[in-house]
C-alpha positions as CSV (number, residue, x, y, z in Angstrom):
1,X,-49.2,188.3,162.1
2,X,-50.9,192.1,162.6
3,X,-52.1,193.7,165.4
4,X,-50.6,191.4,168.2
5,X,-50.5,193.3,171.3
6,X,-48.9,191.8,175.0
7,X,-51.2,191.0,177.3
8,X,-53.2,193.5,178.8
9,X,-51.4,195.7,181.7
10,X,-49.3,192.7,182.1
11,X,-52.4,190.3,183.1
12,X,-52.8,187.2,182.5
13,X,-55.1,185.4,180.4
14,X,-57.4,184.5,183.4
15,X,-57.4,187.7,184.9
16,X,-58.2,189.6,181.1
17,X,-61.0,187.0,180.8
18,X,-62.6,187.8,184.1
19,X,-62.2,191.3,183.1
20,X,-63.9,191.0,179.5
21,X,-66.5,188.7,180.9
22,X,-67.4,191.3,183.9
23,X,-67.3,194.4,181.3
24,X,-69.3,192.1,178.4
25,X,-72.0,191.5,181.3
26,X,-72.6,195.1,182.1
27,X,-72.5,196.4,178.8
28,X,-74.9,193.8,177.0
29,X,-77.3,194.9,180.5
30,X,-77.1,198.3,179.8
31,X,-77.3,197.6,175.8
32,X,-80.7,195.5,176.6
33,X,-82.5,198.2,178.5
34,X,-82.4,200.7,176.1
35,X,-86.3,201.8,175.2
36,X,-87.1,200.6,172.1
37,X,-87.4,204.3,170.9
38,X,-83.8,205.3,172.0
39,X,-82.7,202.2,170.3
40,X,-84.2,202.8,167.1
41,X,-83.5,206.4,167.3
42,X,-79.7,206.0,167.8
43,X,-79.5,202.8,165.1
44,X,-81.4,205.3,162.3
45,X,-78.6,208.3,163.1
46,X,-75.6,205.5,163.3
47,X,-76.7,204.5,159.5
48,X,-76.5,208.0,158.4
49,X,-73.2,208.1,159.8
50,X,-71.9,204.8,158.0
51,X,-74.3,206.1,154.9
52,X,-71.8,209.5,154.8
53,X,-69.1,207.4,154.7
54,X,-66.7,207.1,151.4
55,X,-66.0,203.6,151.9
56,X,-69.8,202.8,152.5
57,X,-70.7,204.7,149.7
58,X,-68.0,203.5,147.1
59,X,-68.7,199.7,148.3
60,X,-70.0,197.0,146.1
61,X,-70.1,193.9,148.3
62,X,-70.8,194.3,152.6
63,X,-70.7,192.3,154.8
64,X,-72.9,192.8,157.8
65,X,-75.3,191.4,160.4
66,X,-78.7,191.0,161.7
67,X,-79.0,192.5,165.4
68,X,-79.5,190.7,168.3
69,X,-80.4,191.2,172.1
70,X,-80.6,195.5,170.5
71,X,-77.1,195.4,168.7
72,X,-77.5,198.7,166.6
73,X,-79.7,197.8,163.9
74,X,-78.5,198.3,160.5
75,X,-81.5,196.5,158.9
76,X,-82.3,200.3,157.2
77,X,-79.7,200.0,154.9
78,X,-80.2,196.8,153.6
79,X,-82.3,198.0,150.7
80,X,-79.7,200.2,149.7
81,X,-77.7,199.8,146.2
82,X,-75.4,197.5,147.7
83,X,-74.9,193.5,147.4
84,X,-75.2,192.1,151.2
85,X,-73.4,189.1,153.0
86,X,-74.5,187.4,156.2
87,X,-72.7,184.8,158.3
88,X,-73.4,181.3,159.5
89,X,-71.4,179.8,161.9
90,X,-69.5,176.9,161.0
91,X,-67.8,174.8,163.2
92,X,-65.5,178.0,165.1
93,X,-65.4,179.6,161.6
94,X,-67.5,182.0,159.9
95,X,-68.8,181.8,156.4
96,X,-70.3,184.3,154.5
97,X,-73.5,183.7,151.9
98,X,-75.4,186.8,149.9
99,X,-78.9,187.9,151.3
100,X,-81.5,189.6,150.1
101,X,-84.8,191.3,151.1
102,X,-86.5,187.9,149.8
103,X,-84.4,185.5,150.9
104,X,-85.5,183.1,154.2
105,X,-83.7,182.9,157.3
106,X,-83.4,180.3,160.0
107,X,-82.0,180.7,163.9
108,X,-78.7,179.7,164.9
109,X,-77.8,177.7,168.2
110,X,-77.2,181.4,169.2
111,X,-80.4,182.6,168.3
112,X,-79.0,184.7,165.6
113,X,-80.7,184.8,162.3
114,X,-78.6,183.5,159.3
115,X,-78.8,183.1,156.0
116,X,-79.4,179.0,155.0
117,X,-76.7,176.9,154.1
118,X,-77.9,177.1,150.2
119,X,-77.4,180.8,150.0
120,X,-74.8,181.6,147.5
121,X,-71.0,182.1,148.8
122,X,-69.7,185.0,149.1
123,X,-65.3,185.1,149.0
124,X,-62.9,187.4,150.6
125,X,-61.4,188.6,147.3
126,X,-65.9,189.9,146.6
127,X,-65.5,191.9,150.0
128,X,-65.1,195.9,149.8
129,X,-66.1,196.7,153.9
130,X,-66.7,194.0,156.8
131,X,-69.5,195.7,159.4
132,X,-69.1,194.3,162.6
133,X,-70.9,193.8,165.8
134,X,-69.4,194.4,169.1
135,X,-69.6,194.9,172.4
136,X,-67.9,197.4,172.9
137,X,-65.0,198.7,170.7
138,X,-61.7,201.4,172.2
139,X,-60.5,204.4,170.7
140,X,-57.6,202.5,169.2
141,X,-59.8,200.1,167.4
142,X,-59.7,197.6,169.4
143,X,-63.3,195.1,169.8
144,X,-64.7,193.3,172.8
145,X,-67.1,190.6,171.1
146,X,-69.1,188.2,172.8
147,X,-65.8,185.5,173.6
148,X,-66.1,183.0,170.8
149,X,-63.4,184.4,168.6
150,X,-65.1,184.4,165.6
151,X,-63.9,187.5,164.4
152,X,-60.9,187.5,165.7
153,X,-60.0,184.2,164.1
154,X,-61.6,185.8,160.6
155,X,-59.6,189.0,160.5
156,X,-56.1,187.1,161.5
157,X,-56.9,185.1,158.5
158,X,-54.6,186.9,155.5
159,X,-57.3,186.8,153.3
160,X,-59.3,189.4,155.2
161,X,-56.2,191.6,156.4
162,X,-56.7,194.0,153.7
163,X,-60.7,194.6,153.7
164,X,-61.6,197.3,156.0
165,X,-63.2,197.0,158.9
166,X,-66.2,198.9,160.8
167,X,-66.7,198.0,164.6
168,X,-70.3,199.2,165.4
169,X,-71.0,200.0,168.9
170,X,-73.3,202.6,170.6
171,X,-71.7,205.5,172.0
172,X,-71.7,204.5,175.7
173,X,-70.1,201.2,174.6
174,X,-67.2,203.7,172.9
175,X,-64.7,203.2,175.7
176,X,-61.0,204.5,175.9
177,X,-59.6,201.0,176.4
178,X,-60.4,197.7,176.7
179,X,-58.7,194.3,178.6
180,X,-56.8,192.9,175.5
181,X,-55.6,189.6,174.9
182,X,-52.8,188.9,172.4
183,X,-54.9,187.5,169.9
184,X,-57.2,190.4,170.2
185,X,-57.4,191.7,166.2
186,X,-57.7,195.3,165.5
187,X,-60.1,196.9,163.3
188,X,-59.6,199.7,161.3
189,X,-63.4,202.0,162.2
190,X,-65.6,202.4,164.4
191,X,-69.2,204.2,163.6
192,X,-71.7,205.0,166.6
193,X,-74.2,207.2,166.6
194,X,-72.5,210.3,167.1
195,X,-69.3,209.5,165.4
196,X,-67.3,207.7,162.8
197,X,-63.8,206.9,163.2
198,X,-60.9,205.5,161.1
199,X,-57.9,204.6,162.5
């Protein structure tokens, strides 16, 4: 088991969710009323940033996402020279099928785009860099997501202990801590737009 921290300032777990679920509110507000031209601005110079990176740039297989309610937008890069996975939900899992430019789409119950179910597999062992969405990430790598656990569950997994993982966040959603929870995973980057870190 990696990454297990004790319960956040000695809290417990009602008093970290209340905490995550008050932070996740005002973050995903202030996310949301970004002009569309900041948005787009600060997505563009946050793929530069991962696009400078060694592990970006020496990575076959990357797993990503499609953004929703004005995640940081990644969708530039997806014509790049790599081969690109999506996730469907599956039951409180995640599995992960290739996309391309051509390939349809169809809306999850959480209005997220996925790939379909026919989409071709894609295994842990294929994986060189997992990109993920947050909420908000802290300078020790730590992620607030949006409380399902999905990627918590997925990086606990030992299969996907040893791929590296990006957190992408905006930089006003680069905080110095976050509540934590001890199943809270950590990841091992964040990019923003003004910065990359690995940890």
């Amino acid at each position: 088991m990696r990454n297990r921290r004790p319960f956040y300032g000695g809290e417990d777990v009602k008093d970290s969710a209340t905490k995550k679920a008050q932070l996740r509110k005002q973050l995903i507000t202030q996310r949301r009323a970004l002009p569309k031209h900041i948005w787009q601005e600060n997505s563009q110079q946050l793929c530069k940033n991962l696009q400078s990176l060694p592990l970006f740039q020496h990575a076959k297989t990357i797993l990503a996402y499609f953004s929703h309610r004005q995640e940081p937008d990644l969708s530039s890069l997806f014509c790049q020279h790599h081969r690109w996975g999506f996730s469907r939900c599956d039951g409180d899992s995640l599995t992960w099928h290739c996309w391309t430019a051509d390939d349809p789409l169809e809306l999850n119950r959480y209005g997220i785009y996925e790939p379909t179910a026919i989409a071709p597999l894609i295994l842990p062992a294929e994986v060189d860099l997992l990109l993920i969405p947050a909420v908000a990430c802290d300078r020790k790598g730590y992620r607030l997501g949006y409380g399902g656990g999905y990627f918590d569950r997925l990086l606990h997994s030992p299969e996907w202990q040893a791929i590296p993982s990006i957190g992408i966040v905006f930089d006003f959603a680069y905080l110095d801590t976050l509540p934590l929870d001890i199943w809270d995973q950590k990841l091992q980057g964040i990019c923003s737009e003004s910065r990359t870190e690995i940890f």
